[in-house]
N, C-alpha and C positions, 0 to 999 in steps of 0.2 A: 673579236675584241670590241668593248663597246667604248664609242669615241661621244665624252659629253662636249657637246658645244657650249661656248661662253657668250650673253647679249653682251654685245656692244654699246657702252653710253652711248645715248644719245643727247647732243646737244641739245640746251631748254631756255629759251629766253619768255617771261614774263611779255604780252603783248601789251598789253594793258596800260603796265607801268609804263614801260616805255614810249607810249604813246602820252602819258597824263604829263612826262617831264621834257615833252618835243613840243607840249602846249600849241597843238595839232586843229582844223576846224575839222565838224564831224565829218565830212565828207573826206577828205584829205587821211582821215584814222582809217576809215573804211578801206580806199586803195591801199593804204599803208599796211594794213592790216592781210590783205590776199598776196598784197607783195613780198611782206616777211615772210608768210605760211611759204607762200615756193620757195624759197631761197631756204626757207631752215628745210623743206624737203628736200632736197639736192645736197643739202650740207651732211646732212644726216646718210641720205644714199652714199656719198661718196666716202665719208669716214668709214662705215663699215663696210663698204665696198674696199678699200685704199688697203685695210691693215691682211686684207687677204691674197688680192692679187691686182696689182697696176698695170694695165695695159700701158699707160703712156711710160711711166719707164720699167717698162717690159721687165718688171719683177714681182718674186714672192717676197710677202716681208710678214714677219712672226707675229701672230697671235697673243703671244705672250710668252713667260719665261718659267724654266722649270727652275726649281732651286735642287741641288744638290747635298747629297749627307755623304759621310764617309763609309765607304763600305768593301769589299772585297769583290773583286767579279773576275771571271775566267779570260787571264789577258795571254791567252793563244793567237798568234797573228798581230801579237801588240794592241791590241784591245784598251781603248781608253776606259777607267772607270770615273762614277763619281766622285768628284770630291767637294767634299762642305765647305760653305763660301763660294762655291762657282755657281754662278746661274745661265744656263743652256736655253739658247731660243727654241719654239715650238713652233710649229708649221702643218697649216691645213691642206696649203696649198704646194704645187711643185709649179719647175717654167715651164711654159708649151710646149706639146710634142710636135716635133717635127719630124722632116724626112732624116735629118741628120740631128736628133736632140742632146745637147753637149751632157754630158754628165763629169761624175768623179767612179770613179770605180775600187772600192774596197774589196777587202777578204774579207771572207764568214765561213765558217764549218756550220753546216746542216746537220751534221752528224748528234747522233745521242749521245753527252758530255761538251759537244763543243760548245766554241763559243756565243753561238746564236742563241744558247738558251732551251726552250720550249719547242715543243714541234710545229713546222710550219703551219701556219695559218690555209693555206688553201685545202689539203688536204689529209692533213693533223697527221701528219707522217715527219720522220727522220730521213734525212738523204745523206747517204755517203757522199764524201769527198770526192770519192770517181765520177758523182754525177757531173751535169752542168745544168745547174740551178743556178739561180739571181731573188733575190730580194730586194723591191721597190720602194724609195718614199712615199711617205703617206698620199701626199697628190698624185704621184704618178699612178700607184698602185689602184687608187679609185674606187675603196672599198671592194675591194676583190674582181671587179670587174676583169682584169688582166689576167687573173689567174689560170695559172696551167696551159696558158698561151704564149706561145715562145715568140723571141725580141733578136735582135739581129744585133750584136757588141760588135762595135769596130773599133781597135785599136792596137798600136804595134806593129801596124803594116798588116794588121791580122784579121780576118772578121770571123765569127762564129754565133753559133744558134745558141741558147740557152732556155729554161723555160721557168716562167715565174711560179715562186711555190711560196713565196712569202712577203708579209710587206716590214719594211725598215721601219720603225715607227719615228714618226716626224715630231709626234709630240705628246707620247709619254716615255719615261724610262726613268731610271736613278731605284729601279724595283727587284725585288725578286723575280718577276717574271719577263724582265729584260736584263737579267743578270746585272743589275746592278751596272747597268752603260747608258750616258746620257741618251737620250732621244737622237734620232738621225739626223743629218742635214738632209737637206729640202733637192737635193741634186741627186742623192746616189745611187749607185745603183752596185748591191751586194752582193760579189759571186764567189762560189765555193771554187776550189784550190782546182778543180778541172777546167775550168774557163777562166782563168789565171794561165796553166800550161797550154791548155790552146793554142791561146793567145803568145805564144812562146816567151811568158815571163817565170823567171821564178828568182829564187834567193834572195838579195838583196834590191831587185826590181818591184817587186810583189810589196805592197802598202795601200796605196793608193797610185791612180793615173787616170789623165784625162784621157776619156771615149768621146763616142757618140755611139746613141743607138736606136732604133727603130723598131716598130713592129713587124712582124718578120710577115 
């Protein structure tokens, strides 16, 4: 799937002027002049650094925003759709993995009809529901790099293996080719109905819950 990136404004201050109404000697414009250039380089690193991933408060924060239309999508497992007037954040980035990385854990059918849509992305194939498959946020997933590499789900009292076949997309959807379901959050991590039972949930347990999980 091809992911277009978007430049970031960057900030633009006039040097010039600003130095002609600070009624500056020429000496004093010159430092003034290397002094602004760093500081709008750093200003500039850090905004489009900031709107992707912050170290200091150790979050992702969106890109920007999808807008939504009204549309029908397959709501097996309670499947949210689009709906017009909503606007869904998009995300390039996921949080740091770690040895224990917290997530959300949803349902998704892999199967051909369900609710996932199209066939996975790693290896353009349908998984039944008996599998134990997951599908990744777009940051997690890392352009494919994860793929067909199994992750270690702890939750429930429970842990089990699963193996990635697909990515959750972080920031596109409201489409045909994402059935018509906002973009993913930037956390989740999406397992078919066999690593759900695993994990000894089902009925009215099975929606969402918080894991952690790891590369296996």
């Amino acid at each position: 799937m091809k992911i277009s990136f978007r430049r970031i404004n960057e900030p633009y201050i006039h040097l010039a002027s600003l130095q002609a109404q600070l009624h500056l000697p020429s000496i004093l414009r010159n430092t003034t002049s290397a002094a602004l250039a760093i500081l709008l380089v750093f200003a500039s690193f850090n905004l489009s650094y900031g709107v992707r991933y912050s170290p200091q408060l150790d979050q992702c924060s969106p890109t920007g925003y999808l807008s939504g239309t009204d549309s029908n999508c397959n709501t097996e497992h309670e499947s949210e759709c689009c709906k017009a007037g909503e606007t869904y954040p998009q995300y390039y980035c996921s949080p740091p993995i770690t040895d224990e990385t917290s997530a959300t854990l949803t349902i998704n059918s892999f199967a051909e009809g369900g609710d996932g849509g199209g066939q996975s992305e790693c290896d353009g194939s349908y998984h039944s529901d008996d599998e134990m498959v997951v599908a990744l946020s777009t940051g997690w997933y890392n352009y494919g790099s994860r793929c067909l590499k199994m992750i270690r789900i702890n939750g429930n009292g429970n842990s089990v293996l699963a193996k990635v076949v697909d990515e959750c997309d972080s920031i596109n959807g409201c489409d045909a080719g994402h059935d018509f379901q906002p973009p993913c959050r930037n956390n989740i991590v999406d397992a078919s109905p066999a690593v759900w039972n695993a994990l000894g949930m089902s009925g009215d347990d099975v929606g969402e819950y918080q894991i952690t999980w790891s590369e296996a």
